[in-house]
N, C-alpha and C positions, 0 to 999 in steps of 0.2 A: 504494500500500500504506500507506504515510505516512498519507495525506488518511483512507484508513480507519479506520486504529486511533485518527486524531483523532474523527472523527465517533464510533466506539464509543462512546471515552472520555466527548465531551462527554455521549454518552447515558445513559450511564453515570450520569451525576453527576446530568441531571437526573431522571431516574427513579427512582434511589435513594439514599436519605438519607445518608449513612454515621453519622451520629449515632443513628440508628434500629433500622440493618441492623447482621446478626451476618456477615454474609458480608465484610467490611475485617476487616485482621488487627489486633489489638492490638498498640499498643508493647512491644516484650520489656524494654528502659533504664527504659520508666516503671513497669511493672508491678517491676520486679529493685530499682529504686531509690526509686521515688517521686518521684523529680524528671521534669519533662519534658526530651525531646531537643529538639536546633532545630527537628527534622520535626512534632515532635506536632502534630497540630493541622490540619496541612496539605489532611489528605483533604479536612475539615470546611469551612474556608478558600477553598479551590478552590469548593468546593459552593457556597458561600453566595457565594463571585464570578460563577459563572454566573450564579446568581441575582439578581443584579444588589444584593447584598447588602453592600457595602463595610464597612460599618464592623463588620456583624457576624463578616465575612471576616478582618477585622484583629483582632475580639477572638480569634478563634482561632488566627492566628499571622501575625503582622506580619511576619515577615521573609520568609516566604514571598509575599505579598503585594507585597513591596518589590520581591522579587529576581526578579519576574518578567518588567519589560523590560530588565534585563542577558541576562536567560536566553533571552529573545526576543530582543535583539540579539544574544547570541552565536551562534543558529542560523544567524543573516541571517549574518552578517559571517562565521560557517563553510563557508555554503553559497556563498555569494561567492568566498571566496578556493578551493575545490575548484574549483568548476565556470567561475570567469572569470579566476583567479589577483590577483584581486581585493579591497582592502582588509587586505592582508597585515600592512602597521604597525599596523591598528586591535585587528587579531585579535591582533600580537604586545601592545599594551594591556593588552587583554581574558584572557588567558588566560598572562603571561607571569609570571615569580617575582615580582615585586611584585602582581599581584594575586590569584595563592596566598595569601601573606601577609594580605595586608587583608582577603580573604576566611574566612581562615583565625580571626583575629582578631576580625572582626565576627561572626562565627559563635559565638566562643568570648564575646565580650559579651555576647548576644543570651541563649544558654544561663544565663551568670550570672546577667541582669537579670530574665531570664522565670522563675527558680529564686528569687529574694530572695536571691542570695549575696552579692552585692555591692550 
């Protein structure tokens, strides 16, 4: 089921633009404030990384970009410690109060520096 809704997605993305297409939802934070959120960008980002599009992936939103082989290790090293009880300390790492924080944090830099607030 998993493998499915991957393959959709990827098709998803290469079929359709989202820069193009009215079918993606608009930011509600960007359109109420005029600032972007950490997400903004992201659909766009994904797109132009299947595409094998790098740099133009990052001008749309680096941090999504970044935060994709944590996001990828975190599946691996979730699906591990369910299914083999497996990598348990790495998960506690991955997912424990200090990296709430740093996540919490980089997130909130990320918003500043992509805003010119800081």
């Amino acid at each position: 089921m998993g493998i499915l809704l991957l393959i959709a997605a990827v098709s998803l993305y290469f079929y359709i633009d989202p820069q193009r297409s009215n079918m993606f939802p608009k930011c509600t934070f960007l359109q109420l404030t005029g600032l972007q959120c950490p997400g903004c960008g992201s659909q766009r980002a994904i797109h132009q990384l299947l595409h094998g599009n790098i740099m133009e992936a990052c001008r749309y939103n680096t941090f999504v970009i970044i935060a994709i082989p944590y996001i990828l290790l975190g599946w691996f090293v979730e699906y591990q410690s369910i299914k083999h009880g497996k990598c348990n300390r790495i998960r506690n790492i991955l997912y424990g109060r200090s990296a709430i924080y740093i996540s919490a944090i980089t997130i909130t830099l990320f918003f500043l520096i992509r805003n010119n607030i800081i």
